[in-house]
Structures are given as C-alpha cells and as structure tokens.
C-alpha positions in Angstrom: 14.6 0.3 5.2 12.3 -1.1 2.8 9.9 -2.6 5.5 9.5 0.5 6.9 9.0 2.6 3.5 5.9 -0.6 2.7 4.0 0.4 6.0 3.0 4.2 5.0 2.2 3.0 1.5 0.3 0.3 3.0 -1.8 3.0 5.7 -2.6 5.1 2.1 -4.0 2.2 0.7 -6.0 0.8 3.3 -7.3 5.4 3.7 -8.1 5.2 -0.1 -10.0 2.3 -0.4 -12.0 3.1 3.1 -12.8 6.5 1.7 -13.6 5.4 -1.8 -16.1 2.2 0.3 -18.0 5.0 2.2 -18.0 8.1 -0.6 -19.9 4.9 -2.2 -22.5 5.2 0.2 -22.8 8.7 -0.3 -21.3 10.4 3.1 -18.6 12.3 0.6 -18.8 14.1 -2.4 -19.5 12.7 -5.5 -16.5 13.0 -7.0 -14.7 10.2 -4.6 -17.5 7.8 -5.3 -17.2 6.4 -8.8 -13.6 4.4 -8.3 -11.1 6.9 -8.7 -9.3 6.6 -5.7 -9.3 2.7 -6.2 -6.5 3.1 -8.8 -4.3 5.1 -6.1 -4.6 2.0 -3.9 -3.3 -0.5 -6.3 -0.8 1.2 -7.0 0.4 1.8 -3.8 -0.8 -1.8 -2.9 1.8 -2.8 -5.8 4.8 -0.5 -4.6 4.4 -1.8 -1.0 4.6 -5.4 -2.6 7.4 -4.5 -4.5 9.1 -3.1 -1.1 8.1 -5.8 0.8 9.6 -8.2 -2.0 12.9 -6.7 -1.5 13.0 -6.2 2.2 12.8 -10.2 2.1 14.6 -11.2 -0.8 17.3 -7.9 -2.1 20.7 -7.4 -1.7 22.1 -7.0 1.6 18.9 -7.4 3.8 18.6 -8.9 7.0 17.8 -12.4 5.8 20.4 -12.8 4.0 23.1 -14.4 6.0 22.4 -17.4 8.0 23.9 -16.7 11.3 24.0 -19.8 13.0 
C-alpha cells in the first residue's frame, strides 16, 4: 500500500520541479520561477522516501517473511 501511495507523490515531484526548470526559462509566469515550487518537491520527495522506507522495511509488508 505504501508503494503505491510513493508513486503519485513521486509524479508531483518530478511535475514541480519540471515546471519550476522551465518557468525558469521564462515560458510561465513569473510567479513559478523564483523556487517556490522547489520546496513542494522535497517535501513530497521526503514523504515518498518515507513511504518507500516503510513499504521495505514496516510492519507486516511483503518482505517480511522469508518464504522459502
């Protein structure tokens, strides 16, 4: 469940820095341009670590048990 919470967070990300990259170039307005949206990705760069983290490591997840 975790996984699959991580992989929107991670598309946000990856759409906030793109549009913060080309509102840099000036093809948006200037409000996008001067590194606001950077803090929106890290912080959804951290939660989809943070998911990530727990879809391989937490309680009851798939790699848990060794089923050999």
């Amino acid at each position: 469940m975790q996984f699959f919470c991580a992989l929107p967070l991670l598309l946000i990300a990856g759409g906030l820095i793109y549009l913060e990259h080309t509102a840099s170039n000036g093809l948006h307005s200037s409000y996008y341009g001067n590194g606001r949206l950077y803090g929106g990705a890290v912080a959804c760069l951290i939660l989809a670590s943070r998911c990530l983290w727990y879809a391989v490591t937490g309680k009851d997840n798939v790699n848990r048990d060794d089923f050999d």
